[in-house]
C-alpha positions in Angstrom: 137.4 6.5 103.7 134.9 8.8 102.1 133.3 9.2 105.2 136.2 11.2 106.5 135.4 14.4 104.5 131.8 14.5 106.1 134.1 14.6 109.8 136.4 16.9 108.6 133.9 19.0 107.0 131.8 19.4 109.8 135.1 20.1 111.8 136.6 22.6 109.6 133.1 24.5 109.3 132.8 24.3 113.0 135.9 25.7 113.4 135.5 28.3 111.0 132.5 29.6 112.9 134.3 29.7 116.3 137.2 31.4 114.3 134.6 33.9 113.8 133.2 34.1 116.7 136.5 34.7 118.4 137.0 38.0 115.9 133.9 39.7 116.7 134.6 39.4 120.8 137.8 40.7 120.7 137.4 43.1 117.8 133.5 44.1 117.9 131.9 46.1 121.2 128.7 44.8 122.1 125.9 47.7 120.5 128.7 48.2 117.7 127.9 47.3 114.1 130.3 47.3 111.3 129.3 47.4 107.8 130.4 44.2 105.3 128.0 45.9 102.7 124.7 48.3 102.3 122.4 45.4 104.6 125.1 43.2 105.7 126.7 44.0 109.2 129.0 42.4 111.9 127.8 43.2 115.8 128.2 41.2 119.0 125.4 39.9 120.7 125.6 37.2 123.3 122.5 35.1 123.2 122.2 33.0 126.3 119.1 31.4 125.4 118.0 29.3 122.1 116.9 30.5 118.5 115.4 34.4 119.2 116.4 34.4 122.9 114.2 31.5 124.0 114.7 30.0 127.5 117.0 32.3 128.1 116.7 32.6 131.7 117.3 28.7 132.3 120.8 28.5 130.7 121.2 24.9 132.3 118.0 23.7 130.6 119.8 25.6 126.9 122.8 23.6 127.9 121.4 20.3 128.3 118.8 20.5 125.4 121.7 21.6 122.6 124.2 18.8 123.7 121.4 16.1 123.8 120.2 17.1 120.2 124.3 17.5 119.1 124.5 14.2 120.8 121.7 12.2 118.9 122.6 14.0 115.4 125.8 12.9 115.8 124.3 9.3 116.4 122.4 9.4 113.4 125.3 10.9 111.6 127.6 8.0 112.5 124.7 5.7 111.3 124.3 6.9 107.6 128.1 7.1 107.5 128.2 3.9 107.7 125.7 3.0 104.8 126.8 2.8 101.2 125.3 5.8 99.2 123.4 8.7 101.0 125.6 11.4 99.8 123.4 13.9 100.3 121.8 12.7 103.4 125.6 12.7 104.8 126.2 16.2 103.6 123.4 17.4 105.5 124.5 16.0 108.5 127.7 17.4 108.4 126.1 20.8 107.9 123.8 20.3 110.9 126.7 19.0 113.3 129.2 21.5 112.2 126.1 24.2 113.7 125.4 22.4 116.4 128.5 21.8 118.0 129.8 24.9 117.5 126.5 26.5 118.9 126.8 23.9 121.4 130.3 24.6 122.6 129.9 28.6 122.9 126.9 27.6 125.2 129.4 25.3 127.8 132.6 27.1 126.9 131.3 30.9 127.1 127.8 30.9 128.8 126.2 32.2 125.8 126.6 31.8 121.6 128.0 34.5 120.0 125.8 35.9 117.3 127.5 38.3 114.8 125.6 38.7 111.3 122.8 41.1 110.8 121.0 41.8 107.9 119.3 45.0 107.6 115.5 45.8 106.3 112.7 47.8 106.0 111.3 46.1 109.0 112.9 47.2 112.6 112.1 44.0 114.1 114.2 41.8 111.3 117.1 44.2 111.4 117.7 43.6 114.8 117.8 39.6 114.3 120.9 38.6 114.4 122.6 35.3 113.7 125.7 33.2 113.7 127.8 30.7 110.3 126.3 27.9 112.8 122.7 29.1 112.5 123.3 29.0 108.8 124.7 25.8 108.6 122.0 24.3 110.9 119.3 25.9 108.5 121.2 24.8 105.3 121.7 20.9 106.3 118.2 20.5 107.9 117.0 21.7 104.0 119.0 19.4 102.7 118.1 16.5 104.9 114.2 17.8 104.1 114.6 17.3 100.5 116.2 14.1 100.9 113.1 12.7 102.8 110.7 14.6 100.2 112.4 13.6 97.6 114.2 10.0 98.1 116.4 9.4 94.9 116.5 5.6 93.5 117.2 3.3 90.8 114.4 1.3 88.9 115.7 -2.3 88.6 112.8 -5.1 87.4 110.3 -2.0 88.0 111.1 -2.0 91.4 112.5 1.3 92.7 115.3 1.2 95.3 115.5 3.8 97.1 118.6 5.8 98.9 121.3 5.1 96.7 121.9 8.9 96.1 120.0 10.7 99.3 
């Protein structure tokens, strides 16, 4: 049953993100930025390529690469879900799915991802970086899932450890 929430989370965040998305197309001009704060600001940038515009100008090559790697997370998602323990493991998973498929489904459904949140700084080159909840997500569960291998959690029963009952 647990392994529900890690679906729905993954879900929900994805959705959130295209939610998102959605708002800044229909509200946001591409070139326009809007301040949330002093450094924080909303644009619309259509990125038909990968992270930084990479491969851009083979957009079927984008396509097939994001739903291949969606695909085989989701694979190894269903397989931890299905292991007792891993908590942490699982939460970065969902985190990584809920980026990738929503990064994944701007790519088939509108020919590009949508990228919306900049961040300005001293540096001309950062401030025009701009990224997407997805990106975030991606970046936050493949830190999760990097501690988890760096740092595998266990109980010590007889001396022996055994491992993965939290990660």
């Amino acid at each position: 049953m647990k392994k529900w929430w890690f679906i729905g989370e993954s879900a929900a965040l994805a959705v959130l993100d295209q939610s998102l998305k959605s708002y800044v197309e229909q509200n946001i001009k591409p070139g326009e930025e809007k301040h949330l704060t002093e450094r924080v600001v909303l644009r619309n940038v259509k990125n038909r390529g990968m992270c930084m515009n990479l491969l851009q100008e083979n957009p079927k090559a984008v396509k097939i690469c994001s739903v291949s790697a969606a695909l085989a997370l989701t694979a190894a998602q269903t397989v931890t879900l299905f292991r007792k323990g891993y908590f942490f493991r699982k939460k970065g998973f969902a985190l990584l799915l809920a980026g990738a498929w929503s990064n994944t489904f701007d790519r088939w459904a509108r020919d590009g991802v949508t990228d919306y949140i900049g961040v300005k700084s001293g540096s001309k080159r950062l401030s025009a970086i701009t990224y997407n909840l997805a990106d975030f997500f991606i970046l936050a569960g493949n830190v999760i899932l990097t501690l988890t291998a760096l740092f595998p959690s266990g109980k010590r029963k007889n001396g022996k450890m055994r491992k993965n009952m939290v990660s």
